[in-house]
PDB file of N, H, CA, C and O in Angstrom:
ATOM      1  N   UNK A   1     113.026 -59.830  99.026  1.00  0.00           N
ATOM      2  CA  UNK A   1     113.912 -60.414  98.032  1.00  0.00           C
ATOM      3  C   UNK A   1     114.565 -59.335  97.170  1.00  0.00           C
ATOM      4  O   UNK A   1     115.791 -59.374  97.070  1.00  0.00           O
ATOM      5  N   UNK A   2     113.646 -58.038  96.314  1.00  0.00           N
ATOM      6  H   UNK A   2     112.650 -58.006  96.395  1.00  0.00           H
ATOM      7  CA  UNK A   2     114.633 -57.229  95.916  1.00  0.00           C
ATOM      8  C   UNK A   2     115.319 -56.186  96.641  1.00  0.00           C
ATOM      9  O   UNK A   2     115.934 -55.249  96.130  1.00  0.00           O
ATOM     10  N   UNK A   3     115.136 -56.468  98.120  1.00  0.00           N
ATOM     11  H   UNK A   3     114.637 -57.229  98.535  1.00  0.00           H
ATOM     12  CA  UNK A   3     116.145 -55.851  98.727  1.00  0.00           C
ATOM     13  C   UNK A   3     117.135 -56.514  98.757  1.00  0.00           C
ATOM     14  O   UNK A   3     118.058 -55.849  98.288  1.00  0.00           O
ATOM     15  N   UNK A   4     117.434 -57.431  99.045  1.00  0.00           N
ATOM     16  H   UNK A   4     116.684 -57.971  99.427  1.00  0.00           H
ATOM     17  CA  UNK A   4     118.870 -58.212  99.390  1.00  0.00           C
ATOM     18  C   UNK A   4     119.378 -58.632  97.722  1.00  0.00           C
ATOM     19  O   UNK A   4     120.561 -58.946  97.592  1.00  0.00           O
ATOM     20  N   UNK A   5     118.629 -58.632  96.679  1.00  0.00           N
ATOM     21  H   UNK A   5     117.667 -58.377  96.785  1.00  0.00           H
ATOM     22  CA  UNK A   5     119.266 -58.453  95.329  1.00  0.00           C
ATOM     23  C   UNK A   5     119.953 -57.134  95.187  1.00  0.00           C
ATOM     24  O   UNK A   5     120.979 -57.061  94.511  1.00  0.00           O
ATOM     25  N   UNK A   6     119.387 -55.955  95.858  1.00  0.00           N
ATOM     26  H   UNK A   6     118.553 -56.014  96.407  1.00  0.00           H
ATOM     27  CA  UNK A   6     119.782 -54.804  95.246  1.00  0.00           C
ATOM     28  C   UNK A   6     121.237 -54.582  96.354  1.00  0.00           C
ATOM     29  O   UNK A   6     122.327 -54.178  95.949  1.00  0.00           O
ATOM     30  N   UNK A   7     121.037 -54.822  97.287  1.00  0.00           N
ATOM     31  H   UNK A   7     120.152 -55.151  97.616  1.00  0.00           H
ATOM     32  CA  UNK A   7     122.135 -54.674  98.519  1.00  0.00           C
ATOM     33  C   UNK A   7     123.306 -55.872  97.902  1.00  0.00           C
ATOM     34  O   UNK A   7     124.499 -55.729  98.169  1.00  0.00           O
ATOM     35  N   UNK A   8     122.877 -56.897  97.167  1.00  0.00           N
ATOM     36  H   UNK A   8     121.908 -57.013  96.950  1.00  0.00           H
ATOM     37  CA  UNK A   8     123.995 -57.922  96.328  1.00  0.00           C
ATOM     38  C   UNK A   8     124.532 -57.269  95.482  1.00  0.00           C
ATOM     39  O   UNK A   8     125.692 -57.628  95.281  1.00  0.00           O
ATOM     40  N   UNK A   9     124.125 -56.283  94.763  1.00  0.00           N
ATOM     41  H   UNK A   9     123.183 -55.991  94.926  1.00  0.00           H
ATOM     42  CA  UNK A   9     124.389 -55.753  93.535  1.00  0.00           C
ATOM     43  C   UNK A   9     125.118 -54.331  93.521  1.00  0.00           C
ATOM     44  O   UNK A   9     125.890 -53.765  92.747  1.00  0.00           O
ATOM     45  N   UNK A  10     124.464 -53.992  94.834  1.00  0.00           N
ATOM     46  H   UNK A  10     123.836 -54.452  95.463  1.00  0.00           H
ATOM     47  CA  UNK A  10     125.329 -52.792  95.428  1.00  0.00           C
ATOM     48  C   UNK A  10     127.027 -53.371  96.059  1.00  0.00           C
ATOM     49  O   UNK A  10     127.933 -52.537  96.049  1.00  0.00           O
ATOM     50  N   UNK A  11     127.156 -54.005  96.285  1.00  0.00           N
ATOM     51  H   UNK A  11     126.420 -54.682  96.293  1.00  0.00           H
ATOM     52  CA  UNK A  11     128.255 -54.777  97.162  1.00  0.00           C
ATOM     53  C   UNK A  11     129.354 -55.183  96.502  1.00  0.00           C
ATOM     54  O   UNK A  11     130.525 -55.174  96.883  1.00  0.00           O
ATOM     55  N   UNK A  12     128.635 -55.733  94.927  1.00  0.00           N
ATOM     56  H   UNK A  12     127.684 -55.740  94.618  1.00  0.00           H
ATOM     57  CA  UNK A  12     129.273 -56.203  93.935  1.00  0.00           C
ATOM     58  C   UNK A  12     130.411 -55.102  93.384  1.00  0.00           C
ATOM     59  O   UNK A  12     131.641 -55.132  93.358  1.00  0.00           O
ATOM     60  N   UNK A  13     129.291 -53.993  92.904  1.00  0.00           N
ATOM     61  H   UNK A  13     128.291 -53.969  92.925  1.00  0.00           H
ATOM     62  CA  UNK A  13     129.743 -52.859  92.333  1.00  0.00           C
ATOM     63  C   UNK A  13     131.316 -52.114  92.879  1.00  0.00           C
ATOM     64  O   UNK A  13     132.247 -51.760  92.157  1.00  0.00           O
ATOM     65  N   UNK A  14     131.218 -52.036  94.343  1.00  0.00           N
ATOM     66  H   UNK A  14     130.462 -52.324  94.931  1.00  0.00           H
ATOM     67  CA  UNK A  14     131.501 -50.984  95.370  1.00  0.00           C
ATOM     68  C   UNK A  14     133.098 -52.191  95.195  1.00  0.00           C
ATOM     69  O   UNK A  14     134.171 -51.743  94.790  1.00  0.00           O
ATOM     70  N   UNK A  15     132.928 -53.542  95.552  1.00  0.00           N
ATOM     71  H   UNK A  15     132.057 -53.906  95.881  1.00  0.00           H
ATOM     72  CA  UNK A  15     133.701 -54.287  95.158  1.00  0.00           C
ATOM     73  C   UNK A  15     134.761 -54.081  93.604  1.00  0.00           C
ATOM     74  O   UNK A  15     135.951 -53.770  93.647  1.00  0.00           O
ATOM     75  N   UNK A  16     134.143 -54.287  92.597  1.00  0.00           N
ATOM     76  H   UNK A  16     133.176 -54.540  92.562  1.00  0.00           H
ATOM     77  CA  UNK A  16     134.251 -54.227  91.350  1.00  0.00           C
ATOM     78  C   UNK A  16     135.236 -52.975  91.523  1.00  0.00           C
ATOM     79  O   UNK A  16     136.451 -53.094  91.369  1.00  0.00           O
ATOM     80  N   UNK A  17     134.427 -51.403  91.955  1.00  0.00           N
ATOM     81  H   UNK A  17     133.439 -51.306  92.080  1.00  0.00           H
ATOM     82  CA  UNK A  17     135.175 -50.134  91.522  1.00  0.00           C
ATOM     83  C   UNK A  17     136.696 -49.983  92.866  1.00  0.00           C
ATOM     84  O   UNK A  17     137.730 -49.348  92.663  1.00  0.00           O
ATOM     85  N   UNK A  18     136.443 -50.565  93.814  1.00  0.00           N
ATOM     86  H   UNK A  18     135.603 -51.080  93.980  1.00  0.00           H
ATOM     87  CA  UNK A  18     138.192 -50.987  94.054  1.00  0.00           C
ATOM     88  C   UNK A  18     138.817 -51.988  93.554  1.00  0.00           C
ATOM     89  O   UNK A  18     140.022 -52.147  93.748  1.00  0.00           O
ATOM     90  N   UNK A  19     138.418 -52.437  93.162  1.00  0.00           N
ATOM     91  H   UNK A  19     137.438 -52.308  93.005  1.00  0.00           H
ATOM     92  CA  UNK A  19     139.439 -53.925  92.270  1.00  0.00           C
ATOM     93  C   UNK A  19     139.862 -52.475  91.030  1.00  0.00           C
ATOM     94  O   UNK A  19     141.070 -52.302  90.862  1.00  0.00           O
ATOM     95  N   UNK A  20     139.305 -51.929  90.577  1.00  0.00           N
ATOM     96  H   UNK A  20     138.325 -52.070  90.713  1.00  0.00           H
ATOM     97  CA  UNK A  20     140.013 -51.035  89.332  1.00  0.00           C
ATOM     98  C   UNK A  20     140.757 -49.857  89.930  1.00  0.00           C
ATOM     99  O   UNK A  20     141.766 -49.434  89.365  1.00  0.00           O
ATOM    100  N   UNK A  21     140.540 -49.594  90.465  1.00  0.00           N
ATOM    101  H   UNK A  21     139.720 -49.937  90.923  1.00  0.00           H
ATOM    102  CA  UNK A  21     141.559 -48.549  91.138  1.00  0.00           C
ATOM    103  C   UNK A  21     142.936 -49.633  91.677  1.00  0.00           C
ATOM    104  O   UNK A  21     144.107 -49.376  91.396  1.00  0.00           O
ATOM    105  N   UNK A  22     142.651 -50.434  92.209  1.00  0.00           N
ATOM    106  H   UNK A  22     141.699 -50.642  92.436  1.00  0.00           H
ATOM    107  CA  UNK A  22     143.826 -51.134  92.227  1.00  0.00           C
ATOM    108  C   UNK A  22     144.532 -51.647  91.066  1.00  0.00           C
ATOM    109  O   UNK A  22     145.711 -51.975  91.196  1.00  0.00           O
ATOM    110  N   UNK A  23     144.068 -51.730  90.181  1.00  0.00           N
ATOM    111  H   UNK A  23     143.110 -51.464  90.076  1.00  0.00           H
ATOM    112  CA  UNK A  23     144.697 -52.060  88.670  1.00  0.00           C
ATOM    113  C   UNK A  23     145.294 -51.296  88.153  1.00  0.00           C
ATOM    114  O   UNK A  23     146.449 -51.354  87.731  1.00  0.00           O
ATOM    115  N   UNK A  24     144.282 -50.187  88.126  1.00  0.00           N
ATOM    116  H   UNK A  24     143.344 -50.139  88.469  1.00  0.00           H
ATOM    117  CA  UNK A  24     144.923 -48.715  87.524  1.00  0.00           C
ATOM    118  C   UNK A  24     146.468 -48.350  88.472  1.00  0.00           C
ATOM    119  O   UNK A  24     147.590 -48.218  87.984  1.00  0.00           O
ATOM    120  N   UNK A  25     146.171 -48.273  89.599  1.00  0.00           N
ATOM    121  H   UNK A  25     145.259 -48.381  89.995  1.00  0.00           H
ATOM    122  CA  UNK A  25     147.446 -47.707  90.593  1.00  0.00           C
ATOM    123  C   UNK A  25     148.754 -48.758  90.357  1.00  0.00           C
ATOM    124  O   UNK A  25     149.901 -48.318  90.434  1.00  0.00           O
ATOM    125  N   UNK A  26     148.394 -50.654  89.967  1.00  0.00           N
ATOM    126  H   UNK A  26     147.463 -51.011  89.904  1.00  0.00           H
ATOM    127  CA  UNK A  26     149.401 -51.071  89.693  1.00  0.00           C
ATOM    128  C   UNK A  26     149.889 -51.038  88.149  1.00  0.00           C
ATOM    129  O   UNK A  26     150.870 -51.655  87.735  1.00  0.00           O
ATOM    130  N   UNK A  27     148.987 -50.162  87.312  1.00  0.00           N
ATOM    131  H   UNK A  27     148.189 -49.661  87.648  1.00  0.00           H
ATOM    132  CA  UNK A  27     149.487 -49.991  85.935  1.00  0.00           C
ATOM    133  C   UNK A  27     150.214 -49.074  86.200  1.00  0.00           C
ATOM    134  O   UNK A  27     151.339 -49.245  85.732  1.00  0.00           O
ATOM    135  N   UNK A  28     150.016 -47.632  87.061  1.00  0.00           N
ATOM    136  H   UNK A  28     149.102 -47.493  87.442  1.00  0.00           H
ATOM    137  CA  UNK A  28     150.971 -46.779  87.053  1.00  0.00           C
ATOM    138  C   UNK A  28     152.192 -46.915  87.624  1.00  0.00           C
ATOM    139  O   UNK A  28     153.247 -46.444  87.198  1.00  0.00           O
ATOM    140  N   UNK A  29     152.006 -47.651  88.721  1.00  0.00           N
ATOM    141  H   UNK A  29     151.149 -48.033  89.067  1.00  0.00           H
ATOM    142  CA  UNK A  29     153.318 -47.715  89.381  1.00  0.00           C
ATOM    143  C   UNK A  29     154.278 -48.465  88.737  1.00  0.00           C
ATOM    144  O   UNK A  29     155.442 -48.087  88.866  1.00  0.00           O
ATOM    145  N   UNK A  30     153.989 -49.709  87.890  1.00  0.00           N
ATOM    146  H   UNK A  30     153.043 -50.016  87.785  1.00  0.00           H
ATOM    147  CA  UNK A  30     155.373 -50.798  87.464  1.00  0.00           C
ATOM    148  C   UNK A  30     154.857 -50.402  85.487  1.00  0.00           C
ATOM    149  O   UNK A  30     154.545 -51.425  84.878  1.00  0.00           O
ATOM    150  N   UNK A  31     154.799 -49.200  84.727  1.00  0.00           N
ATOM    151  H   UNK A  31     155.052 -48.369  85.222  1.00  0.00           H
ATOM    152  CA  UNK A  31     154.302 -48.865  83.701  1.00  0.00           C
ATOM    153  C   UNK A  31     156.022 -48.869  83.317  1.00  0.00           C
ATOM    154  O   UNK A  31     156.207 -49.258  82.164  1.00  0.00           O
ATOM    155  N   UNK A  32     157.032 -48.585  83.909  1.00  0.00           N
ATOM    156  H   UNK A  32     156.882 -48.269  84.846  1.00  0.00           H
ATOM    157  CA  UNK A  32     158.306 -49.261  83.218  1.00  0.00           C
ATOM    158  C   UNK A  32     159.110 -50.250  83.140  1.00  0.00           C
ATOM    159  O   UNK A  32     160.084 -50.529  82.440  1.00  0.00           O
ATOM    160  N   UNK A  33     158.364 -50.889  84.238  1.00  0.00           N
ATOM    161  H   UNK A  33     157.573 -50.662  84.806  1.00  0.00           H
ATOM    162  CA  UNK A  33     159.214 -52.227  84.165  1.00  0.00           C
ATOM    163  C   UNK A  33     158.166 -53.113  82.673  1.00  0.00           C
ATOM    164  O   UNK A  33     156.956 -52.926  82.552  1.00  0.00           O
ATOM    165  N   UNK A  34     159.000 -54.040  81.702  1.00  0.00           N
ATOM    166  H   UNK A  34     159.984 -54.192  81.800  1.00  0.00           H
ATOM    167  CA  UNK A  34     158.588 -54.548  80.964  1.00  0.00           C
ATOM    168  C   UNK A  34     158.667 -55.922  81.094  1.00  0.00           C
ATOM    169  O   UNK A  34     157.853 -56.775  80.739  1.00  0.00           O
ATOM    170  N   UNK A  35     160.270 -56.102  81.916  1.00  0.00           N
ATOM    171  H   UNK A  35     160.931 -55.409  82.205  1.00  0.00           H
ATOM    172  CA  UNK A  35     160.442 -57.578  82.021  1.00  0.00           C
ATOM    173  C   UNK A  35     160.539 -58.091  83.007  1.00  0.00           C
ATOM    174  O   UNK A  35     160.959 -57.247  83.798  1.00  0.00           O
ATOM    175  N   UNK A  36     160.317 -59.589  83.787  1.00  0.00           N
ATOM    176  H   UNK A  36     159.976 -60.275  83.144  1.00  0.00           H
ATOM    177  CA  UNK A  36     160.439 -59.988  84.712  1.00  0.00           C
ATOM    178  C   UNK A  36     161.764 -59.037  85.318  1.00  0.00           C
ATOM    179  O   UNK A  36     161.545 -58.165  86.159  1.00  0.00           O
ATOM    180  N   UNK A  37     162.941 -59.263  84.876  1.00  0.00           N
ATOM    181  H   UNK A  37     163.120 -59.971  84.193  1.00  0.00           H
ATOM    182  CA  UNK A  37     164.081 -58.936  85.826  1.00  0.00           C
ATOM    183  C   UNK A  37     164.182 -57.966  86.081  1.00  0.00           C
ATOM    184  O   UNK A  37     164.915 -57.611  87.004  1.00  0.00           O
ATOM    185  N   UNK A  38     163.190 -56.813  85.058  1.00  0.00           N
ATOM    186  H   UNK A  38     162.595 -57.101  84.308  1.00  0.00           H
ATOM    187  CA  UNK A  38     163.311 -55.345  85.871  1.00  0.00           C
ATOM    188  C   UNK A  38     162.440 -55.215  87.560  1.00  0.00           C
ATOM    189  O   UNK A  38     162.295 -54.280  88.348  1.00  0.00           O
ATOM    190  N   UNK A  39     162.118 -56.282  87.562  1.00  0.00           N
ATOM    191  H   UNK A  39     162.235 -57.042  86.922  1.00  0.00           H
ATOM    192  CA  UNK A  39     161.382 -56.335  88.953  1.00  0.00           C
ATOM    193  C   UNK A  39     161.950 -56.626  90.023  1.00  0.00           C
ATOM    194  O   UNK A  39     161.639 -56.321  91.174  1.00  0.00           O
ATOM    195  N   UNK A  40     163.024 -57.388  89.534  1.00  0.00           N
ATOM    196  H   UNK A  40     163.276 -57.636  88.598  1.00  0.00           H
ATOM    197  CA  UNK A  40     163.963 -58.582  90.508  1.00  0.00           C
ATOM    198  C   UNK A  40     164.847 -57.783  91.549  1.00  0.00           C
ATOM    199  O   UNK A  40     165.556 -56.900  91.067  1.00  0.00           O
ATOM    200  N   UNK A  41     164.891 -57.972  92.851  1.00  0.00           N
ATOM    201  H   UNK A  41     164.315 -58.689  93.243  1.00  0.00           H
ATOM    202  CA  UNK A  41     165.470 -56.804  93.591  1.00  0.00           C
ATOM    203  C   UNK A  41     166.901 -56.471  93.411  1.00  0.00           C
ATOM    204  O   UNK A  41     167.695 -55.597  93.759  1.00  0.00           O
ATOM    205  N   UNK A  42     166.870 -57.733  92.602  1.00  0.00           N
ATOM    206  H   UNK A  42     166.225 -58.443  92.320  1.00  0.00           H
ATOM    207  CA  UNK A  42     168.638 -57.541  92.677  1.00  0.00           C
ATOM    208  C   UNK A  42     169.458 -56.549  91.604  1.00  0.00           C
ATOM    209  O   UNK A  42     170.513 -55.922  91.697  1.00  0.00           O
ATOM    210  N   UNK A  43     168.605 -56.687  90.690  1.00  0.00           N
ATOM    211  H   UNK A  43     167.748 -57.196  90.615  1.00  0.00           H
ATOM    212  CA  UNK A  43     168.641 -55.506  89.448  1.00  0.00           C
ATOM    213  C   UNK A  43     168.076 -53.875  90.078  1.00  0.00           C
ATOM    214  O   UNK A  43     167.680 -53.043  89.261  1.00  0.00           O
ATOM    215  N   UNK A  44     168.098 -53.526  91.700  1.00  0.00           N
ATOM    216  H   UNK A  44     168.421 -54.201  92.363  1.00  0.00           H
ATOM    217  CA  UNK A  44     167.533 -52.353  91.833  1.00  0.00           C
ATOM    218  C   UNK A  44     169.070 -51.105  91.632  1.00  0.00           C
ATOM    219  O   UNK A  44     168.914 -50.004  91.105  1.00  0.00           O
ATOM    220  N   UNK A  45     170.397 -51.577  92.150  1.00  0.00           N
ATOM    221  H   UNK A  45     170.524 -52.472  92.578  1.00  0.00           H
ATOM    222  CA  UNK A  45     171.313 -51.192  91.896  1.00  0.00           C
ATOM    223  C   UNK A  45     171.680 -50.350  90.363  1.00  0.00           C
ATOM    224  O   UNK A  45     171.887 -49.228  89.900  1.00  0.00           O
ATOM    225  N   UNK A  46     171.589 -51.719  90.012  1.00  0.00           N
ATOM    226  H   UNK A  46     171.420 -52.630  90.387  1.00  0.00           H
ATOM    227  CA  UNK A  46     171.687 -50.999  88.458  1.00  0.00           C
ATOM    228  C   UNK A  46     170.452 -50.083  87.647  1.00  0.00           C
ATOM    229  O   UNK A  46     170.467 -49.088  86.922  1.00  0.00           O
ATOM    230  N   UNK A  47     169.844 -50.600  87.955  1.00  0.00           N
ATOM    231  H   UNK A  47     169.832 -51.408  88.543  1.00  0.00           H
ATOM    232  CA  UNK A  47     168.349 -49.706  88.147  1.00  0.00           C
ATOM    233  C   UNK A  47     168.774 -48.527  88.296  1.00  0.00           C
ATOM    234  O   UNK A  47     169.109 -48.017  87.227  1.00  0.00           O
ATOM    235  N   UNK A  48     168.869 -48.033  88.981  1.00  0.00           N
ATOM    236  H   UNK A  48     168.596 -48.448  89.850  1.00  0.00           H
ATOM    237  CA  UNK A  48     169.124 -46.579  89.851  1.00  0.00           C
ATOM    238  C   UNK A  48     170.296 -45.994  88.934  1.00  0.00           C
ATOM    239  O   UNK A  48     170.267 -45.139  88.049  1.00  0.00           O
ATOM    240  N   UNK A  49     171.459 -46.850  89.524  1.00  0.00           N
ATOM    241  H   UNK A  49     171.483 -47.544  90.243  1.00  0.00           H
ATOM    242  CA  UNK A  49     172.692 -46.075  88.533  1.00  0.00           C
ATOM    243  C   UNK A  49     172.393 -45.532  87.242  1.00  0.00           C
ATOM    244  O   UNK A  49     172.701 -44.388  86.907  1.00  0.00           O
ATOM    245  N   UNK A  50     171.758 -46.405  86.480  1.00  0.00           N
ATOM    246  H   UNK A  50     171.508 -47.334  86.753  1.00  0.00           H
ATOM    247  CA  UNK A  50     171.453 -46.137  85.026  1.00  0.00           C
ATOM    248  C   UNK A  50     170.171 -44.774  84.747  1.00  0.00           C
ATOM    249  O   UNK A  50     169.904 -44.099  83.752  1.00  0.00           O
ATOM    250  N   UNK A  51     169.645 -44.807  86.049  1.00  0.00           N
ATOM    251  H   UNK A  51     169.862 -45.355  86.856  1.00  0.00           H
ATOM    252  CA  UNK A  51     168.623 -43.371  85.755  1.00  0.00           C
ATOM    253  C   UNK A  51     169.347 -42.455  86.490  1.00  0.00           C
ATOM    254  O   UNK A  51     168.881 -41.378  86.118  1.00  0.00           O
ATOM    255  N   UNK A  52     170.198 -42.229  87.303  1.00  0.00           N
ATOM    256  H   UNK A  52     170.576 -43.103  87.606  1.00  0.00           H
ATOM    257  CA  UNK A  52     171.097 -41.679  87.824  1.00  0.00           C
ATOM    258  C   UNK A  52     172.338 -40.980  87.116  1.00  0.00           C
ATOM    259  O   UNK A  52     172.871 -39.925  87.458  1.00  0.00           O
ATOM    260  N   UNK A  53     172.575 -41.559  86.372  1.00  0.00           N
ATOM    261  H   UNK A  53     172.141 -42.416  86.094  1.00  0.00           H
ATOM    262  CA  UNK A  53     174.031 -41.503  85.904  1.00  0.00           C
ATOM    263  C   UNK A  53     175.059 -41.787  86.043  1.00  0.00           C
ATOM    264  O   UNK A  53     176.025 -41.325  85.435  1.00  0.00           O
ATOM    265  N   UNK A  54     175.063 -43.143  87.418  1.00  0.00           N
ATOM    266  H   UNK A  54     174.279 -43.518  87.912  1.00  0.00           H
ATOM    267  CA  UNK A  54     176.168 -43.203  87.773  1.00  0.00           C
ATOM    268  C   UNK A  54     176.724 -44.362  87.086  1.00  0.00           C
ATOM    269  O   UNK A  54     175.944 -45.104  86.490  1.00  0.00           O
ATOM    270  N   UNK A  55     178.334 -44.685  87.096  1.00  0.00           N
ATOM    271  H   UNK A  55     178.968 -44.082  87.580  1.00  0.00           H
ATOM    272  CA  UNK A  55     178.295 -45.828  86.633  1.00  0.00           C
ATOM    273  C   UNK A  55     179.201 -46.425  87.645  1.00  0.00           C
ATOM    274  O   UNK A  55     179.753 -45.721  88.490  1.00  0.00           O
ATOM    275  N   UNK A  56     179.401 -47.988  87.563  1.00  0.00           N
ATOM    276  H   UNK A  56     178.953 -48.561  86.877  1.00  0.00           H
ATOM    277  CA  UNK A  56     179.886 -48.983  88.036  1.00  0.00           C
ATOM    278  C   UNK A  56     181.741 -49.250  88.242  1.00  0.00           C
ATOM    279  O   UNK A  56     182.163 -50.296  88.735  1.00  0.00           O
TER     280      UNK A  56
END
């Protein structure tokens, strides 16, 4: 029995510490988008231009 508790608890963990690395990696990656529509694909155009410099 405290084997298969400790092998539960191990499983959990190992679980747990990729669920945060995945959090962390999606905090870094979308850390500028603030609003829905900066997400929206259709806003990627202007997106770009505007860190770019280009304009329209």
């Amino acid at each position: 029995m405290q084997a298969v508790t400790k092998e539960t608890l191990m499983t959990q963990l190992i679980k747990k510490q990729r669920l945060d690395r995945e959090f962390a990696w999606i905090s870094r990656e979308f850390k500028d988008f603030h609003t829905l529509s900066d997400v929206e694909i259709y806003n990627a155009e202007s997106y770009a231009a505007l860190h770019l410099g280009y304009h329209f």
